[in-house]
N, C-alpha and C positions, 0 to 999 in steps of 0.2 A: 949092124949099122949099114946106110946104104946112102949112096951119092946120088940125087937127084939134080939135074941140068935143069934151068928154066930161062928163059927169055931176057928173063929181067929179075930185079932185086927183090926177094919177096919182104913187104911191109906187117903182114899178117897171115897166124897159121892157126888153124880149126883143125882138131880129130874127128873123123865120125867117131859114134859110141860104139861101135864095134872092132877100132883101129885097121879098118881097113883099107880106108880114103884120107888123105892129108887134103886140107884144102886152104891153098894158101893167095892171099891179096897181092898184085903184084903193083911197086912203082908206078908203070905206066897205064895204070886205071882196069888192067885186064885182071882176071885173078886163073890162076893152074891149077884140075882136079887130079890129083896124085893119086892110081892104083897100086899100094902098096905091095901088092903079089906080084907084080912084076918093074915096079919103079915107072911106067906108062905114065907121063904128065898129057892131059888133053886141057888146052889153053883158051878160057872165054874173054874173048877183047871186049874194053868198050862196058865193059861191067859196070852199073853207076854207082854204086856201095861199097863198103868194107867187107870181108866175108864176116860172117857172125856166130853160124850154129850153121850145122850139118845135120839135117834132117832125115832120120831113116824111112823107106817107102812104106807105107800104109801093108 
């Protein structure tokens, strides 16, 4: 198990399909992509949607 810090309250959480990324909607409209190999949140403000599906790269 692992302690992830975020900014704000998260409203909503997505796995990628390979659990490697947590991605989760925040409160205050931003949402935080979680690198699960090292618990790294990098935080998008200002995001206009809910998160939904986590899409793997082509």
């Amino acid at each position: 198990m692992r302690d992830i810090s975020l900014l704000a309250r998260p409203v909503s959480m997505r796995w990628s399909g390979d659990g490697m990324w947590l991605a989760c909607g925040l409160e205050t409209g931003a949402f935080a992509l979680v690198d699960m190999t090292d618990g790294r949140a990098d935080i998008v403000a200002g995001f206009p949607s809910p998160v939904g599906q986590l899409l793997e790269p082509a």
